[in-house]
N, C-alpha and C positions, 0 to 999 in steps of 0.2 A: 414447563420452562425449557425442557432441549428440546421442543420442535420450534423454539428460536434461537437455539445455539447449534454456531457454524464454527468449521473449523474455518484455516485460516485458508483454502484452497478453496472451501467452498465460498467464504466469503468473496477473495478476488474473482472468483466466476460473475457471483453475483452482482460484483462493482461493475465489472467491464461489460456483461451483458446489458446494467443499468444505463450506465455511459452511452453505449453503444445504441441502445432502443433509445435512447432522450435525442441522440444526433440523426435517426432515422424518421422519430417525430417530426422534428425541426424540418424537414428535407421535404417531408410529403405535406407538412402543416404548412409551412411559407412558401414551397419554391412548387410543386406539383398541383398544384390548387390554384396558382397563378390564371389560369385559362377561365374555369368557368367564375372566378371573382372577378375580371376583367371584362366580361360577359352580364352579369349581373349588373355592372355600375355601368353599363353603357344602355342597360337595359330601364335603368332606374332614370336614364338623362335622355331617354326614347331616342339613340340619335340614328338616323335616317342614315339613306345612303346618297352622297353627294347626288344635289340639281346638276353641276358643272359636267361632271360626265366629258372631259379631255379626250380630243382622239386618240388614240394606241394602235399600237401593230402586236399581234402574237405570234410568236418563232417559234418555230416547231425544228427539230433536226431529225430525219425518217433514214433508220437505216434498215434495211429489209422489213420497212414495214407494212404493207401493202395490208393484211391482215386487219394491223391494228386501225391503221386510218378510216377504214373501213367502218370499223364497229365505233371510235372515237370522234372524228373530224365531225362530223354533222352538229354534235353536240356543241361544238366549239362554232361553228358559223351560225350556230342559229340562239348564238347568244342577244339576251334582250338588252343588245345597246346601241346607243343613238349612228357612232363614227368608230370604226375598228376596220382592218385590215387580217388576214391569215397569212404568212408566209412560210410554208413549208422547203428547207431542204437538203435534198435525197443527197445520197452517196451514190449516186449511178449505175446503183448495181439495177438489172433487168428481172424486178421481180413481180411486173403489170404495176409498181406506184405511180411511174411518168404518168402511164395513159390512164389511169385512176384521175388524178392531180388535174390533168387537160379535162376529161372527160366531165368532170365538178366546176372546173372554173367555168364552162360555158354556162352554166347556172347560179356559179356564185361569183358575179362579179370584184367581192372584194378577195378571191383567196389569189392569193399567187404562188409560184412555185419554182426552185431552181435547184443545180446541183452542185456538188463537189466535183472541181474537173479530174480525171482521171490518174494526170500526172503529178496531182497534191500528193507527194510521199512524203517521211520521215515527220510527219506532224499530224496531229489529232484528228482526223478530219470531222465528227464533233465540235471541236471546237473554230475549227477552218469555218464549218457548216455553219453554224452561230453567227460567226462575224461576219459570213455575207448576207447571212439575212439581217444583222441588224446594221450592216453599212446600207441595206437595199430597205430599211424599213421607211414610212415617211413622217411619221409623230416621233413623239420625242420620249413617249411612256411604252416601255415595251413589256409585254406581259411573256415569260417563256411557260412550255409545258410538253410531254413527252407525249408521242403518236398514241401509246400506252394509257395513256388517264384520261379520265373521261369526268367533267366537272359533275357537281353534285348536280346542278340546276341552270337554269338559263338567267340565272341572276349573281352567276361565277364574276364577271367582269363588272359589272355595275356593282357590287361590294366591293372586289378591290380597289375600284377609282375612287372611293370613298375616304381612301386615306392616302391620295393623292394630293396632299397639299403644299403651301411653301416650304421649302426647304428639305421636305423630305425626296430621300436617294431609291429607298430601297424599299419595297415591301413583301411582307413574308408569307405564305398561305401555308394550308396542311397537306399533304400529300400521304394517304391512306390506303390500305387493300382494303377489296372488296371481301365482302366474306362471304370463308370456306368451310368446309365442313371436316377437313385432314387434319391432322397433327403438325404438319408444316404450313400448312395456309393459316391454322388457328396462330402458330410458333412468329410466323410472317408478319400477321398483322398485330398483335402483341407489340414484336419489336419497334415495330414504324410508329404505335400510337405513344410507346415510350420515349423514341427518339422525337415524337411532335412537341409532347409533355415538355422535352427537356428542350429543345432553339427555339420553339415559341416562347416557353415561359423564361428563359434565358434575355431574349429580345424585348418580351414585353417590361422584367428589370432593367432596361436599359444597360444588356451585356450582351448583343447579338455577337454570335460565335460561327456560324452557319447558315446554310439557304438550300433547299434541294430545287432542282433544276422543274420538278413536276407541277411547281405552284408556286413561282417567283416572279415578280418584277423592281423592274429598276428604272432609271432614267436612261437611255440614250447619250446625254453629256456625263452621267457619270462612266459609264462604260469607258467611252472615249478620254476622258481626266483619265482615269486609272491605266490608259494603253491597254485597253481589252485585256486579254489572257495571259500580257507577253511575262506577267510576275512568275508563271507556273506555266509555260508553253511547252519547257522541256518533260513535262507530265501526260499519262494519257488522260488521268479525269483531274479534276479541278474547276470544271467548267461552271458549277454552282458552288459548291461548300466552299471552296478557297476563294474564289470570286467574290463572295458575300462577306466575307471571313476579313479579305483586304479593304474592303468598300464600306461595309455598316460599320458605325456607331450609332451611339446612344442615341444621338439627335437626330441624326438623319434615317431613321428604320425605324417604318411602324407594320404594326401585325396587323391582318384579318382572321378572327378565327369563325367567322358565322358558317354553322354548320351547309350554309347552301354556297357558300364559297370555298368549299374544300374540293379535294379533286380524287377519282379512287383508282387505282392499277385494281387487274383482275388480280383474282386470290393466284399466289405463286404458288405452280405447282409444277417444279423441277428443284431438289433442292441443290442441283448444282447451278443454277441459275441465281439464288437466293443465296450460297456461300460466295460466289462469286462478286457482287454485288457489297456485301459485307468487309469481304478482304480489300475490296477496292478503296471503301470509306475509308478500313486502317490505315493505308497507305497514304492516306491526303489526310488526318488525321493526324496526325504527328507533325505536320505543319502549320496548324492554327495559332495563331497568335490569340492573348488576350486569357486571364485570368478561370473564366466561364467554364474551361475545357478543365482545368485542374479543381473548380469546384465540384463537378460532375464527376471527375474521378474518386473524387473523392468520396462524395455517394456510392458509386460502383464496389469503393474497397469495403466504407464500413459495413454495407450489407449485404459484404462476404463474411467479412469476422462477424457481425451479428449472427446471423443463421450459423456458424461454427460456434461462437461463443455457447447460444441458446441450448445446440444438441449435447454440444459436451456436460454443459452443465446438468441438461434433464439427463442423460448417462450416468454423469456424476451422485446424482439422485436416487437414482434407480440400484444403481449397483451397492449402494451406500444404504438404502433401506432411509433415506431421507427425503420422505413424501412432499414436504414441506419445501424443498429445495427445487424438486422437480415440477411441483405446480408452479410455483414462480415462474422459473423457466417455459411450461408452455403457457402460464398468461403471458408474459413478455412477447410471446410470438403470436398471440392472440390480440393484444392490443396494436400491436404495427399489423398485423393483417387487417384490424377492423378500418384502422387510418387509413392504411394504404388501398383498401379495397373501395372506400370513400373513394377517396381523391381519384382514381384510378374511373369509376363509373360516371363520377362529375362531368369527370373529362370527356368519357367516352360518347356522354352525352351531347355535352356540348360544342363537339365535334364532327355529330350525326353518327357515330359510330353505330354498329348493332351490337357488336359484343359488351360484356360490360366484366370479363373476367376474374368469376367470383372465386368459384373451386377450384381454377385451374391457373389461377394468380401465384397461390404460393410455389408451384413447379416452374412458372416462365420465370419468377420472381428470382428463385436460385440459378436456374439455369444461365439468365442473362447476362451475368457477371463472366460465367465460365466460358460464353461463349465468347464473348470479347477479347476475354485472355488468349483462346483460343485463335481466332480472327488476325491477333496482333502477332501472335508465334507464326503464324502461317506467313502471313506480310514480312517479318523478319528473316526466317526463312527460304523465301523467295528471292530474297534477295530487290534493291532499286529497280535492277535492272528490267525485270519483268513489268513494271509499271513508270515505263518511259518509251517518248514516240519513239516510232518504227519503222 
């Protein structure tokens, strides 16, 4: 009979670890699992990818990219669809992309190419760069994507136009690394397929909150209703997340998640390049409107006290000579790892991913909270000023 009697300390441990794992269930059972059950029932209603196939323009914005376009752009012109255009453009710096850019158009009829005039100061030119290619685009659907990503397949843009239909504004793709074999390439792409996990399946509830710039489109007339960028101009980024952030709803935003419609960045391998990037998000971040962002938080917190509640409690156990107490505690953390290890390889799966992060879940798992906390102090401070035009 006392290896079922608690006192009252250990009891409350084991209420709030209880509480705690039932709302971590719930989070990876309904909202994480969103992608490949969306995947499944479209699979069960075989639906195709649109006959109509709409012409589109894709904008690219290239800042010293020369490199990347290089290894990327071909992938994108030799997409298998009927009527598209490429417009790429530079920020003028002299790094061989112009003559890159000339040098392709004579073979690729539909790309074209332009720049940011020089005397564009005190404003993003990112986003300056965007707005004339999508004032120079001539369709009305424009697919964006960064010099950087390289689509999974040449059936990227014929899936997207597939949920091109009435009344839809906006649609969402995934934007992925490619995989590494580092502790920051493995840490990289972790983070991105979490962040896909969380504004696809956000979106596909009908609560889009977000849009990364590497695997988005939208309308043209929406663009233009919304006055382009001018709601966030005085920002250096915003040019996707805020963008999508003020533009999608419920109705009007549909997702693509078919693994051949995803798009991959190489594996990142600078991590100041990869903090940088992060603190960037926190700062546009704190601008989202829309409920999605504080349910997600919410996620973030409880399984930080989860993972704190669990350890203290197996502590509590251990130090206490109460076996009983301590295995509860690490099945607790056994059963959300077995959930979340699920939902997590689902995804990865049905996202073309390769990694499918089994052993090395429950370290990204703690750590990601910490880094965000992290992320947000640094954004704070730094202060606005650092992340406003210049």
């Amino acid at each position: 009979m006392t290896l079922l009697t608690f006192d009252s300390c250990e009891t409350l441990l084991l209420a709030v670890t209880g509480g705690l794992l039932l709302i971590q269930l719930l989070y990876q059972a309904g909202f994480y699992l969103r992608i490949p059950r969306r995947q499944k029932r479209e699979k069960k209603r075989n639906e195709a990818s649109s006959a109509d196939c709409p012409p589109l323009s894709v904008i690219l914005y290239a800042h010293e990219a020369c490199a990347q376009l290089k290894a990327n752009l071909t992938a994108v012109l030799e997409q298998d669809y009927p009527t598209f255009e490429v417009i790429v453009v530079t920020d003028g710096t002299d790094d061989g992309t112009a003559d890159y850019l000339t040098q392709l158009e004579s073979r690729c009829p539909h790309l074209y190419h332009s720049f940011v005039p020089d005397s564009s100061r005190y404003i993003s030119h990112k986003k300056l760069g965007l707005t004339l290619g999508i004032r120079a685009a001539k369709h009305d659907w424009l697919v964006l994507t960064d010099p950087d990503c390289r689509p999974a397949s040449d059936q990227w843009l014929r899936l997207l136009s597939r949920r091109f239909r009435p009344g839809i504004d906006v649609v969402l793709g995934y934007c992925g690394y490619a995989s590494g074999r580092g502790w920051l390439q493995r840490c990289a792409a972790y983070d991105a397929l979490l962040l896909g996990m969380r504004y696809l399946g956000a979106a596909i509830g009908r609560q889009p909150y977000l849009g990364l710039g590497g695997n988005l489109a939208y309308r043209k007339e929406a663009f233009f209703r919304q006055k382009g960028f001018s709601a966030h101009l005085n920002l250096l980024r915003g040019d996707d997340d805020l963008f999508v952030n003020s533009v999608a709803t419920g109705r009007n935003t549909q997702v693509e998640t078919d693994a051949r419609a995803t798009v991959r960045r190489p594996p990142c391998m600078r991590a100041k390049d990869w903090r940088e990037e992060k603190i960037g998000r926190a700062s546009t971040a704190r601008l989202y409107r829309g409920w999605a962002r504080y349910l997600l938080g919410f996620d973030t917190l409880t399984r930080l006290l989860f993972h704190a509640a669990w350890i203290t409690t197996l502590c509590i156990g251990l130090v206490r000579g109460q076996w009983f107490v301590a295995g509860l505690a690490v099945l607790a953390f056994l059963v959300r790892w077995t959930v979340q290890a699920y939902a997590v390889r689902r995804t990865a799966r049905a996202l073309g991913e390769e990694r499918r992060y089994l052993f090395s879940l429950p370290i990204f798992d703690l750590l990601h909270p910490l880094q965000s906390l992290r992320w947000r102090l640094v954004c704070r401070m730094r202060g606005k000023g650092e992340f406003m035009r210049r």
